[in-house]
Gaussian input, Z-matrix of N, CA and C with variables (Angstrom, degrees):
# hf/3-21g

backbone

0 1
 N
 C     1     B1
 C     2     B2     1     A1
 N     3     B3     2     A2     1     D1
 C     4     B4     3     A3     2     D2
 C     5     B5     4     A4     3     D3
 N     6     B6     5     A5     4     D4
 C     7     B7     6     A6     5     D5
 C     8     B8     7     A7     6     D6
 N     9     B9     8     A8     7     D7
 C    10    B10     9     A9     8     D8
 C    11    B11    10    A10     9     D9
 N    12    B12    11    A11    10    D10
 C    13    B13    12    A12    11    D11
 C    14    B14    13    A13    12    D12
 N    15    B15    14    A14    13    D13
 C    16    B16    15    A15    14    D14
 C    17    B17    16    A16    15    D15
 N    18    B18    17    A17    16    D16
 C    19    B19    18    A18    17    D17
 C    20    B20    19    A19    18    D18
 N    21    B21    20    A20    19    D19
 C    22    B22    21    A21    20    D20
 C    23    B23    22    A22    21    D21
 N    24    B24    23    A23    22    D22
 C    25    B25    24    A24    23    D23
 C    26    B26    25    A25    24    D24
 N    27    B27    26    A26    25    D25
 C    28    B28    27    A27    26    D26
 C    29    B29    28    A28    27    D27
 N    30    B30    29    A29    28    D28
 C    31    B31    30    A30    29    D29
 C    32    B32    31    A31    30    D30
 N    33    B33    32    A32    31    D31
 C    34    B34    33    A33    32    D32
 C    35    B35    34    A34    33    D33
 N    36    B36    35    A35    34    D34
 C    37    B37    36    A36    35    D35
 C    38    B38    37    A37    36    D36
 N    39    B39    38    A38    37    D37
 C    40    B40    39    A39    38    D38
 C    41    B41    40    A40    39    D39
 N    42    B42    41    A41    40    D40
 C    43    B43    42    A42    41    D41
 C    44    B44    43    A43    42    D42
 N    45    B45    44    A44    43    D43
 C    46    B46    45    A45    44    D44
 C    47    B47    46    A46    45    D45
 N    48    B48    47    A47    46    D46
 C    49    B49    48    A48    47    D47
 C    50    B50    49    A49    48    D48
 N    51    B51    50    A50    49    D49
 C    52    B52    51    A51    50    D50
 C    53    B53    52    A52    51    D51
 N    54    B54    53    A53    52    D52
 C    55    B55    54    A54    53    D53
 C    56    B56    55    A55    54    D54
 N    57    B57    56    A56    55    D55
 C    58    B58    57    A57    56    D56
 C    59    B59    58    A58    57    D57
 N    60    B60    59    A59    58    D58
 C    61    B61    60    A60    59    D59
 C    62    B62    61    A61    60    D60
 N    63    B63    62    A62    61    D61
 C    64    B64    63    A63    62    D62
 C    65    B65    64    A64    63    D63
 N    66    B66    65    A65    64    D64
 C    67    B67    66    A66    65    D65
 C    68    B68    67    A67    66    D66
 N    69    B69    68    A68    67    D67
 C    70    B70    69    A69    68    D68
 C    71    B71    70    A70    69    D69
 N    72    B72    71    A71    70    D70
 C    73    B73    72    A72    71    D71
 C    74    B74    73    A73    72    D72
 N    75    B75    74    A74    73    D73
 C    76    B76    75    A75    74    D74
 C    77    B77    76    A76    75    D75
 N    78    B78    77    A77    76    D76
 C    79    B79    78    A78    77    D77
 C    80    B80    79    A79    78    D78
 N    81    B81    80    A80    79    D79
 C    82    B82    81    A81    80    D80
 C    83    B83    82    A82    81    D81
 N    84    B84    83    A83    82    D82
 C    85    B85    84    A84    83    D83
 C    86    B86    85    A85    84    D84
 N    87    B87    86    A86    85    D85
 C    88    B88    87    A87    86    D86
 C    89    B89    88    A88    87    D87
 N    90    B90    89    A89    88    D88
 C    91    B91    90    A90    89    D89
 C    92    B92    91    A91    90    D90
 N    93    B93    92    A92    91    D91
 C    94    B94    93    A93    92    D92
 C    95    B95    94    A94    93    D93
 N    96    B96    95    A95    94    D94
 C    97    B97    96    A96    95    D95
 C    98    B98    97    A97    96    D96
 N    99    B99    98    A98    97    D97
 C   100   B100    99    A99    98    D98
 C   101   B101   100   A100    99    D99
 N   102   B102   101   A101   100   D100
 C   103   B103   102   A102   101   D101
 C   104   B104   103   A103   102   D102
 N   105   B105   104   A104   103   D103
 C   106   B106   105   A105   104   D104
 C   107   B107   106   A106   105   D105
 N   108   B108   107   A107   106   D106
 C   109   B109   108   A108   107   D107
 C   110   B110   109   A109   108   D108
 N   111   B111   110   A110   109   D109
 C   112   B112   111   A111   110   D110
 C   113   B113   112   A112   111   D111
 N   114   B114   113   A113   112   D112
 C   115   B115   114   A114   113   D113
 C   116   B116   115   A115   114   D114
 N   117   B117   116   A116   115   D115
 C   118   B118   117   A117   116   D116
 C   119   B119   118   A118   117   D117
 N   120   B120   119   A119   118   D118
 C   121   B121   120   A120   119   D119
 C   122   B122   121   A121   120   D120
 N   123   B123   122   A122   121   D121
 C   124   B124   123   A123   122   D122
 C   125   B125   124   A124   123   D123
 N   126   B126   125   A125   124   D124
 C   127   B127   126   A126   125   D125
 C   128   B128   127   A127   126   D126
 N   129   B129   128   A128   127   D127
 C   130   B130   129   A129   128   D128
 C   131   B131   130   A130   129   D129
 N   132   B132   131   A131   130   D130
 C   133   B133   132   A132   131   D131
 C   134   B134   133   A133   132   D132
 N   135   B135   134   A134   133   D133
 C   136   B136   135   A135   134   D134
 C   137   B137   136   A136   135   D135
 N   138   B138   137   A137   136   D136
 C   139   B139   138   A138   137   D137
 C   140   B140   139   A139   138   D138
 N   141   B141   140   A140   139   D139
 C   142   B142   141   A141   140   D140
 C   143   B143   142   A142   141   D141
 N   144   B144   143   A143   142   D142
 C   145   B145   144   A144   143   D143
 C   146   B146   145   A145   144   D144
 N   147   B147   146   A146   145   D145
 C   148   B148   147   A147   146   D146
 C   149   B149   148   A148   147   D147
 N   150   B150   149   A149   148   D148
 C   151   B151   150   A150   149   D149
 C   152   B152   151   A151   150   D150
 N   153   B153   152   A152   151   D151
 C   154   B154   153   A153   152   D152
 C   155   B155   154   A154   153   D153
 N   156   B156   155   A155   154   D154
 C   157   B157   156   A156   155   D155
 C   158   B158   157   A157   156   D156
 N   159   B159   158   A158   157   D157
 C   160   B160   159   A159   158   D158
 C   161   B161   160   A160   159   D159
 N   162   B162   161   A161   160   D160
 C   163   B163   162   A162   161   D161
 C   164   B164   163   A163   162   D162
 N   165   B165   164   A164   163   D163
 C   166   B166   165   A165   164   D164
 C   167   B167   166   A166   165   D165
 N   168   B168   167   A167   166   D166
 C   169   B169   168   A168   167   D167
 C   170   B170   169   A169   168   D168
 N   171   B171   170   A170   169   D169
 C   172   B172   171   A171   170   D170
 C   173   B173   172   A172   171   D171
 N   174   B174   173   A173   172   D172
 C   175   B175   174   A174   173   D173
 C   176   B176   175   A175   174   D174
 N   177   B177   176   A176   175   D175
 C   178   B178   177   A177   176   D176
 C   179   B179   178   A178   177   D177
 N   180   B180   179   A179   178   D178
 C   181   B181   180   A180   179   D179
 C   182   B182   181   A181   180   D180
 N   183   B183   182   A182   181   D181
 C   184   B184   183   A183   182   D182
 C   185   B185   184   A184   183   D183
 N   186   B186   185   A185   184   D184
 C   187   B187   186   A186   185   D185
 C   188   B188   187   A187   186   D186
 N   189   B189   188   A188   187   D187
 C   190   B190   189   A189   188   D188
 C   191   B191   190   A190   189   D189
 N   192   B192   191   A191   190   D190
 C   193   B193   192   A192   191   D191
 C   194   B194   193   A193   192   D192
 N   195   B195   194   A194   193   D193
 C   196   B196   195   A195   194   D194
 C   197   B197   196   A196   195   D195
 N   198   B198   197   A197   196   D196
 C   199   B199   198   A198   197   D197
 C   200   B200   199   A199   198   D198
 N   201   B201   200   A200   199   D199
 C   202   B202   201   A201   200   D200
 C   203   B203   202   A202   201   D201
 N   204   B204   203   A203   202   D202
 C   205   B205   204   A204   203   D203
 C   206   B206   205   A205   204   D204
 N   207   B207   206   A206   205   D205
 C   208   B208   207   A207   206   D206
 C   209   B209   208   A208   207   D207
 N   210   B210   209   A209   208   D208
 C   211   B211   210   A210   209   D209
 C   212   B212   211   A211   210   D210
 N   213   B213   212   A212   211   D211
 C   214   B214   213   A213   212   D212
 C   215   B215   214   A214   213   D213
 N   216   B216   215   A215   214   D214
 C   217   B217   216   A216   215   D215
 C   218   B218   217   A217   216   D216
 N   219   B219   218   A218   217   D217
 C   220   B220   219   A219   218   D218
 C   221   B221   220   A220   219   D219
 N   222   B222   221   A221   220   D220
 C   223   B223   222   A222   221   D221
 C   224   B224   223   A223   222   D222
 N   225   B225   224   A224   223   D223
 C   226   B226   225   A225   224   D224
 C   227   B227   226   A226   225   D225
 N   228   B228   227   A227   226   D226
 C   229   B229   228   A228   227   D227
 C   230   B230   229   A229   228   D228
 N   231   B231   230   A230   229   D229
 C   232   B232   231   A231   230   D230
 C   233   B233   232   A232   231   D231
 N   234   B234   233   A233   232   D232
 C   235   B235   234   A234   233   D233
 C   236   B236   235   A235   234   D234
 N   237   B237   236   A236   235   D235
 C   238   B238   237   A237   236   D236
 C   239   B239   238   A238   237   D237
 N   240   B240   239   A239   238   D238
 C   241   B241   240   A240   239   D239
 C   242   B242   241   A241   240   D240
 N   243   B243   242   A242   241   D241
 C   244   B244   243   A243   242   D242
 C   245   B245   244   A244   243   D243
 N   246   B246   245   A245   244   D244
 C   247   B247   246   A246   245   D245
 C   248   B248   247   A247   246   D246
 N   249   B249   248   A248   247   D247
 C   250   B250   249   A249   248   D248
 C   251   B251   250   A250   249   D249
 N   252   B252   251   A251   250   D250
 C   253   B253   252   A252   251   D251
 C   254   B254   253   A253   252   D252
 N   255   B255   254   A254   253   D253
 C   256   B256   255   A255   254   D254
 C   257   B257   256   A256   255   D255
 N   258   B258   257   A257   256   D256
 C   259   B259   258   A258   257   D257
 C   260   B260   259   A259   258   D258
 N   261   B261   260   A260   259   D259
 C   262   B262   261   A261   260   D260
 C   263   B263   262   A262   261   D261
 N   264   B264   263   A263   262   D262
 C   265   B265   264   A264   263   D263
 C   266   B266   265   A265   264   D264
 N   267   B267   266   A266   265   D265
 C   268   B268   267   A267   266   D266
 C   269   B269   268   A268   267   D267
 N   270   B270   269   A269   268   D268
 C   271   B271   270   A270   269   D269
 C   272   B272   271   A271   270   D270
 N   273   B273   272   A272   271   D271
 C   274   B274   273   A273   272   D272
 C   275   B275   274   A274   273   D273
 N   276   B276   275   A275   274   D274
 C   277   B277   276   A276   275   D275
 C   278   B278   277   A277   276   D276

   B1=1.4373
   B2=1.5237
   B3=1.3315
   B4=1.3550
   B5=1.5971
   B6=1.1933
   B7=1.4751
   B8=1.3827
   B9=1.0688
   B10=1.8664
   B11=1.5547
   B12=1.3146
   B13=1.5165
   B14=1.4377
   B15=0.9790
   B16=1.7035
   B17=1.8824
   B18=1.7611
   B19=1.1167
   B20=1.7896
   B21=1.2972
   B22=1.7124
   B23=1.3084
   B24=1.7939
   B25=1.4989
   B26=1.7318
   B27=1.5734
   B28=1.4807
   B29=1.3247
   B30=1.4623
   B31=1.0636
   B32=1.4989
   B33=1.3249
   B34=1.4113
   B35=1.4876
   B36=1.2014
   B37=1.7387
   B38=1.7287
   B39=1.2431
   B40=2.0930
   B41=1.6710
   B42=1.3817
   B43=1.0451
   B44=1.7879
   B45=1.3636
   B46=1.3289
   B47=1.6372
   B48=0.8866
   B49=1.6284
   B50=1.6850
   B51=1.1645
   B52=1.5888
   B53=1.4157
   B54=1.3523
   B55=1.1075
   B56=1.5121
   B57=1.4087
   B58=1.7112
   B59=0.9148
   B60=1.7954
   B61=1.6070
   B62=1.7511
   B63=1.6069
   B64=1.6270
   B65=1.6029
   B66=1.0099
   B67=1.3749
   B68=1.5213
   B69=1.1851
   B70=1.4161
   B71=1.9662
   B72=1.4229
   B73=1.1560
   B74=1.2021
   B75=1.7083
   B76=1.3126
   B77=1.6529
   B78=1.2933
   B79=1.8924
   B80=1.5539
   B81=1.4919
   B82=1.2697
   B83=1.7064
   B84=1.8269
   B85=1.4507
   B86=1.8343
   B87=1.3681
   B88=1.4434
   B89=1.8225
   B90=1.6051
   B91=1.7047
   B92=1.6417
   B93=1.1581
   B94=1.5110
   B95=1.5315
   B96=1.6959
   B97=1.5313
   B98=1.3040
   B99=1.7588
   B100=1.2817
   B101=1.2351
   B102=1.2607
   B103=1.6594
   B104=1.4505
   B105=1.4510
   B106=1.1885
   B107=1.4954
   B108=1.3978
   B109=1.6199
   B110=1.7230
   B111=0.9783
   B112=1.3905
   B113=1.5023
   B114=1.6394
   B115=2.0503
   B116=1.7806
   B117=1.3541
   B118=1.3048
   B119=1.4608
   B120=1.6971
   B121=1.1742
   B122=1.2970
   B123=1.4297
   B124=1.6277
   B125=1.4631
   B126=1.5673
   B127=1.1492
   B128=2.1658
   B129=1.5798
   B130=1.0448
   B131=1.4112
   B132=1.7715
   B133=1.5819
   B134=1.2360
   B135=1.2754
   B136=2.0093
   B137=1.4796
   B138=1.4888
   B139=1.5477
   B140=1.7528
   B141=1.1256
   B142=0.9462
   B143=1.7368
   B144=1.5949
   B145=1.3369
   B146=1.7582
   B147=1.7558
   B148=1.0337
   B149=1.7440
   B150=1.2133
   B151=1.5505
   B152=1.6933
   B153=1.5651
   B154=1.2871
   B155=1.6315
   B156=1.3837
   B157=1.6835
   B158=1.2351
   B159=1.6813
   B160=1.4697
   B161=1.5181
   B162=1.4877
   B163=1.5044
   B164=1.7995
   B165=1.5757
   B166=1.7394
   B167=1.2631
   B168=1.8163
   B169=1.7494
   B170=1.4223
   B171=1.3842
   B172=1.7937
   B173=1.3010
   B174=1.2820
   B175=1.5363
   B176=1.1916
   B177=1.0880
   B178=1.9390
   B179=1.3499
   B180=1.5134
   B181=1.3193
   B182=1.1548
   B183=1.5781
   B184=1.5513
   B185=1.4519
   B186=1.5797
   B187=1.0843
   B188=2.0072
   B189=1.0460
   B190=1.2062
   B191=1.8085
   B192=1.5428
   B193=1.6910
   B194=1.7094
   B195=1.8007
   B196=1.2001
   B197=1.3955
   B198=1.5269
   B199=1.5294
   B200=2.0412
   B201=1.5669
   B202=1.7882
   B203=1.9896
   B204=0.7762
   B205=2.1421
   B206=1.8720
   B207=1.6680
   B208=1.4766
   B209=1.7333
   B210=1.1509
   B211=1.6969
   B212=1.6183
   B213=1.3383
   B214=1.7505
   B215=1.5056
   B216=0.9884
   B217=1.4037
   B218=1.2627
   B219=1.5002
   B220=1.5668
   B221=1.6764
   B222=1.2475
   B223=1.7383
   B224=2.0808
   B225=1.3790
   B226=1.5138
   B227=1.7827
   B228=1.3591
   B229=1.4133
   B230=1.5346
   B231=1.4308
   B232=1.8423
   B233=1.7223
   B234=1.6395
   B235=1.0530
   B236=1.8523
   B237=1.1402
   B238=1.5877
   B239=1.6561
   B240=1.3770
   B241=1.1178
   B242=1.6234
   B243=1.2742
   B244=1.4040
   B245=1.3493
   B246=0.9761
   B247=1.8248
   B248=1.5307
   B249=1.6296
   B250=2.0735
   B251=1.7801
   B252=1.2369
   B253=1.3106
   B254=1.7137
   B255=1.4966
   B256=1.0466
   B257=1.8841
   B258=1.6218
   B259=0.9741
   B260=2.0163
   B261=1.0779
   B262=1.7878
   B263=1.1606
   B264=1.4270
   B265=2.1103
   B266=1.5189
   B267=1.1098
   B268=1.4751
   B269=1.6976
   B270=1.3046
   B271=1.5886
   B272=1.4976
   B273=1.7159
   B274=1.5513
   B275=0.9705
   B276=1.1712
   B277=2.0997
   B278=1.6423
   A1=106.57
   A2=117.20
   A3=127.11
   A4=132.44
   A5=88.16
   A6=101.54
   A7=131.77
   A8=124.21
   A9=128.53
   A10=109.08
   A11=105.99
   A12=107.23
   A13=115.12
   A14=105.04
   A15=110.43
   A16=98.14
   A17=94.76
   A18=108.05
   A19=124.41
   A20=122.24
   A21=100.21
   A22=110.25
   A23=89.60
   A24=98.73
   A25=86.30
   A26=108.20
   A27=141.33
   A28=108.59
   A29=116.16
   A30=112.69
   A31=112.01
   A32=126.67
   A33=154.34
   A34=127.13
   A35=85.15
   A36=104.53
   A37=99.72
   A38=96.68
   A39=105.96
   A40=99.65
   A41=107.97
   A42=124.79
   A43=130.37
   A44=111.93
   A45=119.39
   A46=130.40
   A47=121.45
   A48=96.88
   A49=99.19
   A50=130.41
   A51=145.22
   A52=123.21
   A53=143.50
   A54=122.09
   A55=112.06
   A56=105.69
   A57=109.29
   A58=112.22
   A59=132.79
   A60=120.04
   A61=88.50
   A62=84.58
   A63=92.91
   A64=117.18
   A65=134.46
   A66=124.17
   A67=93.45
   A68=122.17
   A69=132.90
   A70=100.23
   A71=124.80
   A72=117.02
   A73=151.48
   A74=122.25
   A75=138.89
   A76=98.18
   A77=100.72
   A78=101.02
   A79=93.57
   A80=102.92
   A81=111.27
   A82=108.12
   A83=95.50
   A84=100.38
   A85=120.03
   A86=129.13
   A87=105.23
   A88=116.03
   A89=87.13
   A90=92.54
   A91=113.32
   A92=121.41
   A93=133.02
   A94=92.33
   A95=109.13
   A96=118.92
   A97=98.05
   A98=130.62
   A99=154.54
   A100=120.53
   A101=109.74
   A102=118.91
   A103=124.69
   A104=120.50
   A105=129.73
   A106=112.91
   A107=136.69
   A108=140.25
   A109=87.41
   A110=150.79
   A111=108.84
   A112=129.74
   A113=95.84
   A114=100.22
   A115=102.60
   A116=96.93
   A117=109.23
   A118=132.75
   A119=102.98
   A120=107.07
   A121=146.83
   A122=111.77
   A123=134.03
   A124=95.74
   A125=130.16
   A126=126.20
   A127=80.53
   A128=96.40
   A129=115.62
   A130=128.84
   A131=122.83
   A132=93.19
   A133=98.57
   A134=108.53
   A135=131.70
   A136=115.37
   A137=108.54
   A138=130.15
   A139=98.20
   A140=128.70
   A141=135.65
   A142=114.13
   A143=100.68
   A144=112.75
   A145=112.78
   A146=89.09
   A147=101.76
   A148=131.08
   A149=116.15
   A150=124.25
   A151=94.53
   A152=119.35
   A153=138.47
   A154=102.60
   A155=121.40
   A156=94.41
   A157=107.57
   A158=115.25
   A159=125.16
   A160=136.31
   A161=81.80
   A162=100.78
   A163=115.78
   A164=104.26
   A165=93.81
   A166=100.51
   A167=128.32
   A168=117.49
   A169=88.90
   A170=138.84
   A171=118.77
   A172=99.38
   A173=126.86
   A174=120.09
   A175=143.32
   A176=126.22
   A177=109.27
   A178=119.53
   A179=127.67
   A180=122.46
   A181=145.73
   A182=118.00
   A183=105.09
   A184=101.00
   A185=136.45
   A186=110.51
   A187=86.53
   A188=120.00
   A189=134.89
   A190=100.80
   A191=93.82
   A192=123.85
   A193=105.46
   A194=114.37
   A195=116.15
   A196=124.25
   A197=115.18
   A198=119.93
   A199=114.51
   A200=78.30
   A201=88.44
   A202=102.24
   A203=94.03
   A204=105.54
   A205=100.03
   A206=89.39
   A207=107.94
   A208=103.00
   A209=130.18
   A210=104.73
   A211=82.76
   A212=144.85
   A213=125.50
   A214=106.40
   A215=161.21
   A216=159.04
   A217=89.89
   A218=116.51
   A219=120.70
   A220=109.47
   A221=129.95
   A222=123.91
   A223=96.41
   A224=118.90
   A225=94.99
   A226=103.83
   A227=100.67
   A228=124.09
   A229=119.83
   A230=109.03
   A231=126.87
   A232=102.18
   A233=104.87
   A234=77.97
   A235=145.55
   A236=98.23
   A237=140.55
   A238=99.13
   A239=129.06
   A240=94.77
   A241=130.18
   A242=114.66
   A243=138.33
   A244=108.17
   A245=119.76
   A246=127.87
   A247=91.02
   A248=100.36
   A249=85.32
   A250=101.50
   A251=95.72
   A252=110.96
   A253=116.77
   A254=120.19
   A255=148.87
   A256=104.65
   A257=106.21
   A258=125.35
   A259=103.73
   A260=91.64
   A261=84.63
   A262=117.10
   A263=100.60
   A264=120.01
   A265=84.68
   A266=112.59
   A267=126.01
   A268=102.90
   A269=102.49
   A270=108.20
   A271=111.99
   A272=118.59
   A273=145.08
   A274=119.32
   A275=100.67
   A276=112.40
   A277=93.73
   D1=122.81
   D2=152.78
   D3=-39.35
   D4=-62.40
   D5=-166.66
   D6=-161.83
   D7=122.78
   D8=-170.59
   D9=-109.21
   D10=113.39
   D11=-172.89
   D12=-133.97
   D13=173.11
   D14=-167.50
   D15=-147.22
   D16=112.86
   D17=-177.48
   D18=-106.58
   D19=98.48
   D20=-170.60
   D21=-59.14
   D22=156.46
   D23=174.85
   D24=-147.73
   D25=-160.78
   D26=-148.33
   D27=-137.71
   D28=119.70
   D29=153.84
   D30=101.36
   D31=17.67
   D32=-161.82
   D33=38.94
   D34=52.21
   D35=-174.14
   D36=-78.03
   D37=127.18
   D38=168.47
   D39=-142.33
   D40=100.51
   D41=177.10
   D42=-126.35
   D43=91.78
   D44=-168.21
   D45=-70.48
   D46=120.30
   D47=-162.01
   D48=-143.75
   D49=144.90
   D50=177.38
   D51=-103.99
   D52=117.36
   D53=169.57
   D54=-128.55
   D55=131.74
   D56=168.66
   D57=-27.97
   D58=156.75
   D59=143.76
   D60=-112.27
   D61=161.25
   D62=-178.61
   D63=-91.34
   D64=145.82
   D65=-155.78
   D66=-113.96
   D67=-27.17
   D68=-152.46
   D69=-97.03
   D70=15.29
   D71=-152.94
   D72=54.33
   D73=13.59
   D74=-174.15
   D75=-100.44
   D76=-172.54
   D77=-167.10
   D78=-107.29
   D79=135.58
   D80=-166.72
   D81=-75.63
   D82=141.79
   D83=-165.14
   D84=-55.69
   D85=161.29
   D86=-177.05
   D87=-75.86
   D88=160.53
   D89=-167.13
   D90=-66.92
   D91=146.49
   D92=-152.86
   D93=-113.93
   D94=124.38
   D95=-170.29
   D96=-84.48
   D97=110.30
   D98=155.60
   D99=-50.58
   D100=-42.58
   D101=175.44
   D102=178.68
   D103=109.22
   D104=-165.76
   D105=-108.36
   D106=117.11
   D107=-158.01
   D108=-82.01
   D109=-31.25
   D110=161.66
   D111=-101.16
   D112=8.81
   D113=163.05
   D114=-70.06
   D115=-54.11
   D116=-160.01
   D117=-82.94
   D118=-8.30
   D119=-159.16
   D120=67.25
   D121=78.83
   D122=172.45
   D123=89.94
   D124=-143.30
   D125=-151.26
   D126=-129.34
   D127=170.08
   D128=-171.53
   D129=-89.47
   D130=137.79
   D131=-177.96
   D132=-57.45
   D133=-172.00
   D134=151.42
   D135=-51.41
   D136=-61.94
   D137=-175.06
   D138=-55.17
   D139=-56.58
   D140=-169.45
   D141=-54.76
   D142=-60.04
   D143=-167.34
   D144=-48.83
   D145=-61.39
   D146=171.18
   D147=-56.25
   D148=-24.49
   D149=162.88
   D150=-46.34
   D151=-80.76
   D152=-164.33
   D153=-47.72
   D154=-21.76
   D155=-176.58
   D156=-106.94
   D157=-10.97
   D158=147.70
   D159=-31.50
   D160=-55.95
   D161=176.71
   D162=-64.55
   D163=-23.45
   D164=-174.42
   D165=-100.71
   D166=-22.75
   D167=-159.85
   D168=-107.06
   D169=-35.94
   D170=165.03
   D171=-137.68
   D172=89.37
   D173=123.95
   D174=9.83
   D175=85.87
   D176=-158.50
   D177=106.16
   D178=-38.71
   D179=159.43
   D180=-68.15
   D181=126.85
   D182=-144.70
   D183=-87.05
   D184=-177.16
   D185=-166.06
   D186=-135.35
   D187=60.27
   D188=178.92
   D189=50.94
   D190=-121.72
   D191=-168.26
   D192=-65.71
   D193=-32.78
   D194=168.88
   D195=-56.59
   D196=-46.93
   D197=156.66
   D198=-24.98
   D199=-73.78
   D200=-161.11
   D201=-59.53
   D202=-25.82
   D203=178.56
   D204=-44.06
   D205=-75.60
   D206=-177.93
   D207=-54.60
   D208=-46.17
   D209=-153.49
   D210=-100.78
   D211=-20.80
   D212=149.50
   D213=-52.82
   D214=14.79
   D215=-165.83
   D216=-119.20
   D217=-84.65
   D218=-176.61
   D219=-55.63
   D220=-34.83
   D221=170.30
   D222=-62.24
   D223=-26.64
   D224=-168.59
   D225=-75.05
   D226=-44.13
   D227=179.26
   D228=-48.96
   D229=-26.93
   D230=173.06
   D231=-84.24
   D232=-32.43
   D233=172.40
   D234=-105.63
   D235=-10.81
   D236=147.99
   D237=-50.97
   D238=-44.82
   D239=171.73
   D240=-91.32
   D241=-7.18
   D242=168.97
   D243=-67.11
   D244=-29.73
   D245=-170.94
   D246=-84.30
   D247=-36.47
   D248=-167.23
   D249=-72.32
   D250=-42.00
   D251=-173.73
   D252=-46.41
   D253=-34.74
   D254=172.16
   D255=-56.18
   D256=-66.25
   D257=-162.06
   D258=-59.83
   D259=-14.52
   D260=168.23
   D261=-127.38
   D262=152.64
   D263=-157.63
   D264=-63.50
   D265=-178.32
   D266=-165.84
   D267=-95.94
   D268=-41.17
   D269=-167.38
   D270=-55.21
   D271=-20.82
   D272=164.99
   D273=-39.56
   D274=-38.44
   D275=-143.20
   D276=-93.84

């Protein structure tokens, strides 16, 4: 990664974005929108963000405690929903 910057803008724009640089002398590909507060809705966790810019500048690298955060989030959420799921008679469902 080059560079992490923070650009003002107007009008409550939070828009995250990554771009390759080309190493090989060609023009670097265009920057890939990471996370946009009105694509995505409001602003981003940490765990999250950082998953997403993971995913475009190394592929494959795990990102320690942020990893285990995010997939305990979705294991609490599987199980919270199994409990609801539980919580009604069958004839409901």
């Amino acid at each position: 990664m080059d560079e992490v910057a923070l650009r003002p803008g107007t009008g409550g724009v939070f828009v995250v974005e990554a771009q390759a640089s080309s190493s090989d002398g060609h023009a670097a590909p265009a920057p890939v929108v990471l996370w946009d507060r009105s694509r995505d809705g409001g602003f981003p966790e940490i765990a999250e963000l950082k998953r997403r810019v993971r995913d475009v500048i190394a592929p494959g690298k795990p990102l320690g405690h942020s990893d285990a955060s995010v997939s305990s989030d979705a294991a609490d959420a599987a199980v919270l929903s199994d409990a609801a799921d539980a919580a009604v008679p069958p004839e409901a469902r």
